[in-house]
N, CA, C and O atoms as CSV, one atom per row, in Angstrom:
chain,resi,resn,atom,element,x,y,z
A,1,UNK,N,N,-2.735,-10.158,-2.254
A,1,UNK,CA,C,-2.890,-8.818,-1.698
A,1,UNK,C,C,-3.684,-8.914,-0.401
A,1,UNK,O,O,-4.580,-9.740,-0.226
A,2,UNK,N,N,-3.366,-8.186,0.325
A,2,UNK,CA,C,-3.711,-8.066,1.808
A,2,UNK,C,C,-5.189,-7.167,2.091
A,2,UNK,O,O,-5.204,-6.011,1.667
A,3,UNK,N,N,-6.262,-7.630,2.712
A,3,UNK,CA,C,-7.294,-6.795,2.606
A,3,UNK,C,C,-7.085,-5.295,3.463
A,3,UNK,O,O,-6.002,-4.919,3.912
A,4,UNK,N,N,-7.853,-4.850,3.528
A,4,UNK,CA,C,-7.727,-3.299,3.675
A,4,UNK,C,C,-8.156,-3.310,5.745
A,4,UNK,O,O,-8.952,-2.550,6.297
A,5,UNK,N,N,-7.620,-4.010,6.175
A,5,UNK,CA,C,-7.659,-4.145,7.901
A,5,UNK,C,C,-6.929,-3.539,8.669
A,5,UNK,O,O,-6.504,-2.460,8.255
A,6,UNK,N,N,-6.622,-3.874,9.687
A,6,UNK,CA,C,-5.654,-3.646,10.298
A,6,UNK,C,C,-4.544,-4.493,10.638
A,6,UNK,O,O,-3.430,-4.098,10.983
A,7,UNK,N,N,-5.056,-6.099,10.476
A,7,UNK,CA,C,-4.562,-7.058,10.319
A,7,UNK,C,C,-4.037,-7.105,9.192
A,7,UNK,O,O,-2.855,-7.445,9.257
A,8,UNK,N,N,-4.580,-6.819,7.708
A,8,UNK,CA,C,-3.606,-6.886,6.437
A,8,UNK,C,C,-2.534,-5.717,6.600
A,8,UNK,O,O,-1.388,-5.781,6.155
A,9,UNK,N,N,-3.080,-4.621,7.313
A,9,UNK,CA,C,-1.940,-3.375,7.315
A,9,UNK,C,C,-0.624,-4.255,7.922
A,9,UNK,O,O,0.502,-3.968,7.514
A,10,UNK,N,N,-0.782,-5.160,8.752
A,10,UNK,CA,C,0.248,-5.302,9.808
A,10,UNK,C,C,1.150,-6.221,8.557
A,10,UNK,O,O,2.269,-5.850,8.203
A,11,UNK,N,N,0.419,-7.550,7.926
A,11,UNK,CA,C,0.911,-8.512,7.148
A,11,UNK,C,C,2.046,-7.990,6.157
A,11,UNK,O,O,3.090,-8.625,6.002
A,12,UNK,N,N,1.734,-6.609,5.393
A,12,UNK,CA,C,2.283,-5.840,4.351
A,12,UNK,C,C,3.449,-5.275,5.022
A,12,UNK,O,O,4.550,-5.305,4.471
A,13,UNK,N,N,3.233,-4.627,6.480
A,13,UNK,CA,C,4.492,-4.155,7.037
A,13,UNK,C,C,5.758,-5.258,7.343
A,13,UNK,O,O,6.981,-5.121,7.311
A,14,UNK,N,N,4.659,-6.699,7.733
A,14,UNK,CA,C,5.663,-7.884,8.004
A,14,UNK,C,C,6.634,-8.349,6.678
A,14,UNK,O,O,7.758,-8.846,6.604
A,15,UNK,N,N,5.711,-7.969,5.762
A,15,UNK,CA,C,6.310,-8.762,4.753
A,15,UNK,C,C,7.217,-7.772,4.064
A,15,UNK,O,O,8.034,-8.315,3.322
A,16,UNK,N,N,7.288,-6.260,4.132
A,16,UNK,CA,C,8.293,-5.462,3.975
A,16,UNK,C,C,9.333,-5.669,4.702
A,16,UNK,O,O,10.453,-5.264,4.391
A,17,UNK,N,N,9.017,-6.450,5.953
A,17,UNK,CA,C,10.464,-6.340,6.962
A,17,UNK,C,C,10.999,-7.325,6.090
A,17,UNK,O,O,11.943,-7.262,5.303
A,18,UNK,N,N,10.183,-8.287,6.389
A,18,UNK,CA,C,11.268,-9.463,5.287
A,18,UNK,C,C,11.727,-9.073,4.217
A,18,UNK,O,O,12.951,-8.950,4.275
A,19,UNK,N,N,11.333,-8.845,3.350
A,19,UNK,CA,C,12.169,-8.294,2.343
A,19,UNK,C,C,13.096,-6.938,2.162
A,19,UNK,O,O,13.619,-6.597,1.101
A,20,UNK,N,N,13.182,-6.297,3.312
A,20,UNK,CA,C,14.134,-5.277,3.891
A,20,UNK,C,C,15.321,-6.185,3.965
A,20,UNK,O,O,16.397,-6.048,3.383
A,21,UNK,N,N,14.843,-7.381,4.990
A,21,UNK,CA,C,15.844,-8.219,5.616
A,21,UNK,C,C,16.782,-8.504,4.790
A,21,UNK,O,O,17.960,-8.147,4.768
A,22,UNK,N,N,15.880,-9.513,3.764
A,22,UNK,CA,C,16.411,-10.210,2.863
A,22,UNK,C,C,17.484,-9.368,1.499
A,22,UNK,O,O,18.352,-9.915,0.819
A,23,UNK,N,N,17.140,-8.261,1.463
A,23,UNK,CA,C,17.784,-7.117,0.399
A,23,UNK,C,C,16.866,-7.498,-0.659
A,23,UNK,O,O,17.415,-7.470,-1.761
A,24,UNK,N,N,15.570,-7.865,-0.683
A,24,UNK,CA,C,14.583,-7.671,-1.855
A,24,UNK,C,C,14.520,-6.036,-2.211
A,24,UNK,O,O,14.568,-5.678,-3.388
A,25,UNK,N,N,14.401,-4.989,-1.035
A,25,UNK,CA,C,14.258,-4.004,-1.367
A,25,UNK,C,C,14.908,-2.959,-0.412
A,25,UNK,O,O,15.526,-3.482,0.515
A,26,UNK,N,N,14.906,-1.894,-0.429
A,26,UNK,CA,C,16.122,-0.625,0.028
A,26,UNK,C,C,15.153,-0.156,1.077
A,26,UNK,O,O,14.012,-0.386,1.477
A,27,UNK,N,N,16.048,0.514,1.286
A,27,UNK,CA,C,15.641,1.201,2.649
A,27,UNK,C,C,14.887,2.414,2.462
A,27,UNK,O,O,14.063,2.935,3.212
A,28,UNK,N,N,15.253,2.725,1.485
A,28,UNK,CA,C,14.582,4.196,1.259
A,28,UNK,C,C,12.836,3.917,0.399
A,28,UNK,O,O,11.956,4.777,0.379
A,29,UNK,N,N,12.688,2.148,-0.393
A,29,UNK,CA,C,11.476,1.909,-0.118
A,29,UNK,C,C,10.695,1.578,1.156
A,29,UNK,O,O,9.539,1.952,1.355
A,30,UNK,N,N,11.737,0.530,2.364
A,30,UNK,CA,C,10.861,0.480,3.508
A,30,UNK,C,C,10.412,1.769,4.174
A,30,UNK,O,O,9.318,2.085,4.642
A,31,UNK,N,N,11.961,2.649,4.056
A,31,UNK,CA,C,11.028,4.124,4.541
A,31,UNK,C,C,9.547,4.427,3.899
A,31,UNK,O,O,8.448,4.437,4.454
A,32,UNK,N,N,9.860,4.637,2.713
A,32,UNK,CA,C,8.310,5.148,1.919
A,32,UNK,C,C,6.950,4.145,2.561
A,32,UNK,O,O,5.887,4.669,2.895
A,33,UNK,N,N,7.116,3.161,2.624
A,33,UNK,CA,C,5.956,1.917,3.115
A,33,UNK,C,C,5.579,2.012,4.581
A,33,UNK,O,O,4.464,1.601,4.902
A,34,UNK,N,N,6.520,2.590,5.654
A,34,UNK,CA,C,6.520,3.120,7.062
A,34,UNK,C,C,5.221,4.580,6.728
A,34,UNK,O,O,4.057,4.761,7.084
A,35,UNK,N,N,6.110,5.287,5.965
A,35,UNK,CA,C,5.551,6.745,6.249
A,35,UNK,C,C,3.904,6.679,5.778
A,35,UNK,O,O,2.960,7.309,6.254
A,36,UNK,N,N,3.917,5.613,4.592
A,36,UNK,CA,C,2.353,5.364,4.069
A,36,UNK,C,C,1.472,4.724,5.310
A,36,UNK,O,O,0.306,5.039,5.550
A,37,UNK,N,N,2.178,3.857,5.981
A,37,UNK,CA,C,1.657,3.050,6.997
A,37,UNK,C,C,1.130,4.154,8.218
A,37,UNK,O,O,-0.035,4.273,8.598
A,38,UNK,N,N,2.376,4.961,8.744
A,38,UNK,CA,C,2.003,6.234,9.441
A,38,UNK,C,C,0.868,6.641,9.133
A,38,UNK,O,O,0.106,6.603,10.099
A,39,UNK,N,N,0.258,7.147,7.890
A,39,UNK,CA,C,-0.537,8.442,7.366
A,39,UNK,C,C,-1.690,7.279,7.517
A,39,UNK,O,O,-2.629,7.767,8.145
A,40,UNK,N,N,-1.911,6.103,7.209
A,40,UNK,CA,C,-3.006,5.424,7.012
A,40,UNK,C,C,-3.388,5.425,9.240
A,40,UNK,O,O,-4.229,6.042,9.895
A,41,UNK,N,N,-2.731,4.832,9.496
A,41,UNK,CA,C,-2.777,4.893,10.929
A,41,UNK,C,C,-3.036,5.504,11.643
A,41,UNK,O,O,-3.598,5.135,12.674
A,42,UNK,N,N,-2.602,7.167,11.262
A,42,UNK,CA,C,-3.092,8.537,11.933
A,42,UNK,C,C,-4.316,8.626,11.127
A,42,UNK,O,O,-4.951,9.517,11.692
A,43,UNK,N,N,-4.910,8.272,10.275
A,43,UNK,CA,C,-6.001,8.553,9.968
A,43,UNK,C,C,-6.965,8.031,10.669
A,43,UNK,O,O,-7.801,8.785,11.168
A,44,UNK,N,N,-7.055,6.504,10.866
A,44,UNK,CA,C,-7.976,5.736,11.661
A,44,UNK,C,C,-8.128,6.702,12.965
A,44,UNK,O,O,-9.168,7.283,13.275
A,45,UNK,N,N,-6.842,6.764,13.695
A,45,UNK,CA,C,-6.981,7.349,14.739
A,45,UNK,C,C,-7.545,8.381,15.349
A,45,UNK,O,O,-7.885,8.522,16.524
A,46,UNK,N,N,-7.627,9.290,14.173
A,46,UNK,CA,C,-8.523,10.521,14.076
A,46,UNK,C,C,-9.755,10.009,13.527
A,46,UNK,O,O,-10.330,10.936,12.955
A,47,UNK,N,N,-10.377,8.984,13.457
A,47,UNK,CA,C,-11.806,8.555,13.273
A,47,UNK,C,C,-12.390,7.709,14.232
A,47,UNK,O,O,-13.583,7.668,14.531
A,48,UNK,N,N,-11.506,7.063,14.675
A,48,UNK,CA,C,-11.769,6.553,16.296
A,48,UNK,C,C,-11.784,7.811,17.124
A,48,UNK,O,O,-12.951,8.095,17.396
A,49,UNK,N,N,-11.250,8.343,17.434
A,49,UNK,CA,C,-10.877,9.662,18.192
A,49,UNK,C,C,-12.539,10.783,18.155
A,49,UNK,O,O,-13.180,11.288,19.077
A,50,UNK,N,N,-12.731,10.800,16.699
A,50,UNK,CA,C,-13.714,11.364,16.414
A,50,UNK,C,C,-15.166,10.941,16.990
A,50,UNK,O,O,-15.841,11.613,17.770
A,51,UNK,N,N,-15.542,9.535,16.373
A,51,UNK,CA,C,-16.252,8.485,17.372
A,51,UNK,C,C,-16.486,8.631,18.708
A,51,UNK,O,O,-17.541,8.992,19.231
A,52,UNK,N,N,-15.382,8.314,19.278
A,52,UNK,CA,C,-15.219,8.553,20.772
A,52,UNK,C,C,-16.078,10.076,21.472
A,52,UNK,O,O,-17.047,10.236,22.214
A,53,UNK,N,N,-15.357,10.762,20.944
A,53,UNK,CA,C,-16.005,12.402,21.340
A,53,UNK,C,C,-17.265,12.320,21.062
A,53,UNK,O,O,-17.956,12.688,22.013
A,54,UNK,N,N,-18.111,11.842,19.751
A,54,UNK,CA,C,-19.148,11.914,19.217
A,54,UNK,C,C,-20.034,11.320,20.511
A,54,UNK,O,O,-20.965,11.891,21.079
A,55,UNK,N,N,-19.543,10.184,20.766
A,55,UNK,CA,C,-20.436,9.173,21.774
A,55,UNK,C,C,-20.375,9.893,23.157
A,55,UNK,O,O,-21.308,10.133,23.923
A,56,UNK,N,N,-19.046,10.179,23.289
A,56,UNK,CA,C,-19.091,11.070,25.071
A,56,UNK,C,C,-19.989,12.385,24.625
A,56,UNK,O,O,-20.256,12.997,25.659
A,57,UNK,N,N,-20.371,12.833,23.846
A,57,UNK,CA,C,-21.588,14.058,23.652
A,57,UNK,C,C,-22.880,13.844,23.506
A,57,UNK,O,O,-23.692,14.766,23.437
A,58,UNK,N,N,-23.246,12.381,23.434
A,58,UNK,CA,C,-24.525,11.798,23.157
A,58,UNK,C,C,-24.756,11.768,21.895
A,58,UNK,O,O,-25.865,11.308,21.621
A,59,UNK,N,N,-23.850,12.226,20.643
A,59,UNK,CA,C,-24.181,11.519,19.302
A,59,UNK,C,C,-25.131,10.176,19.243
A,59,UNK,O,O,-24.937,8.998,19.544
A,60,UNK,N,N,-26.083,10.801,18.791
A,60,UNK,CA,C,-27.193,9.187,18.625
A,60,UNK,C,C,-26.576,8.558,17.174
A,60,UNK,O,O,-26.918,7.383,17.040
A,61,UNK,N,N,-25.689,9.106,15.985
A,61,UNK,CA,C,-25.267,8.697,15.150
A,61,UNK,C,C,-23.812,7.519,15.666
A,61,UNK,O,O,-23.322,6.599,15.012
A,62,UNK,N,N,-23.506,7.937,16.827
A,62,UNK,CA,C,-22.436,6.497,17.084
A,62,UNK,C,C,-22.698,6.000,18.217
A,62,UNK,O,O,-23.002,6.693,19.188
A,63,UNK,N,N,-22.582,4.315,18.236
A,63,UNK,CA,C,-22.683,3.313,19.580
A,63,UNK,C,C,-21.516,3.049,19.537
A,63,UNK,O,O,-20.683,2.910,18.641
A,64,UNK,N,N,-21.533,2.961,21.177
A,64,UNK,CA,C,-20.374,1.779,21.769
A,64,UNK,C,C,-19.951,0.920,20.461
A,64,UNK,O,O,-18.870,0.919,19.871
A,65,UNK,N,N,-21.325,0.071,20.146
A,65,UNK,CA,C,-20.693,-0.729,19.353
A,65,UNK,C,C,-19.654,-0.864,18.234
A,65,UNK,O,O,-18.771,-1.672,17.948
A,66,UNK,N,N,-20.282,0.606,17.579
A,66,UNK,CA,C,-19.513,0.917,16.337
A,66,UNK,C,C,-17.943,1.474,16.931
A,66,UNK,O,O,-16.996,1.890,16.265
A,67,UNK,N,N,-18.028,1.356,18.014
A,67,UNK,CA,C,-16.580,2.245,18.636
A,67,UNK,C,C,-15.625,1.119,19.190
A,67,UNK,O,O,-14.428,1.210,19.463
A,68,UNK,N,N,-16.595,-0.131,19.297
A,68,UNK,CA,C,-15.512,-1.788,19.632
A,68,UNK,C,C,-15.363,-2.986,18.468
A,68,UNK,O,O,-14.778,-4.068,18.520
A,69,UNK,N,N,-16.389,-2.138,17.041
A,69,UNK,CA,C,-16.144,-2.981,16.277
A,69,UNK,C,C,-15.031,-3.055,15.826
A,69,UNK,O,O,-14.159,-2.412,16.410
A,70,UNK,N,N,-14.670,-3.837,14.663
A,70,UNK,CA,C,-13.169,-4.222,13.684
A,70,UNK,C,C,-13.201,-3.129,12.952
A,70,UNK,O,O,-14.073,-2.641,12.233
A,71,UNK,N,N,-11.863,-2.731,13.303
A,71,UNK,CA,C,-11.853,-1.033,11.994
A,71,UNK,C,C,-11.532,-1.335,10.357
A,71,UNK,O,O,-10.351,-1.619,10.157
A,72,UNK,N,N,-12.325,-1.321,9.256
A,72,UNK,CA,C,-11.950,-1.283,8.385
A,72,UNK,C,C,-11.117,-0.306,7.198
A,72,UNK,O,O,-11.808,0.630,6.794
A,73,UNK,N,N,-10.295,-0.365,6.840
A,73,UNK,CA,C,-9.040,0.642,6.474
A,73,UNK,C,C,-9.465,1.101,5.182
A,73,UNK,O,O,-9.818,0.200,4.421
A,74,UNK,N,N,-9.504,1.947,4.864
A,74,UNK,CA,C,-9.825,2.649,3.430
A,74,UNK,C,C,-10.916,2.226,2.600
A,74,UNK,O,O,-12.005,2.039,3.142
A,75,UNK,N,N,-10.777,2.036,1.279
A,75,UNK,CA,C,-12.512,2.285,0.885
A,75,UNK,C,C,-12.207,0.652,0.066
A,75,UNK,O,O,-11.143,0.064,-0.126
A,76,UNK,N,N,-13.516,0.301,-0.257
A,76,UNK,CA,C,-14.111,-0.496,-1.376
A,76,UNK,C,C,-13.283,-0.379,-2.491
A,76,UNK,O,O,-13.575,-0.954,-3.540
């Protein structure tokens, strides 16, 4: 199992293509695994996004740093 990154997000999508490819599985599961991938993706984005604004307002709760670190994807 793939950790919860952005790098494992990508591995899980790779390894759906392959097995799209291969006819391990249908299309109407790679759809479902896209649209999950979508919703996980727009989420980050709206927390980076969030970040961002926070820091251009002088939020002392977010740094640069936390805004160039590695994004980690969902919970524990």
């Amino acid at each position: 199992m793939s950790d919860k990154t952005s790098a494992g997000l990508r591995d899980v999508l790779f390894d759906e293509l392959t097995a799209l490819r291969s006819g391990e599985i249908t299309a109407s599961r790679a759809n479902a695994v896209v649209r999950i991938a979508e919703s996980i993706i727009g989420s980050v984005h709206l927390e980076i996004e969030v970040a961002r604004l926070a820091a251009l307002q002088g939020s002392s709760s977010v740094t640069i740093h936390e805004l160039t670190a590695p994004v980690q994807l969902g919970s524990k």
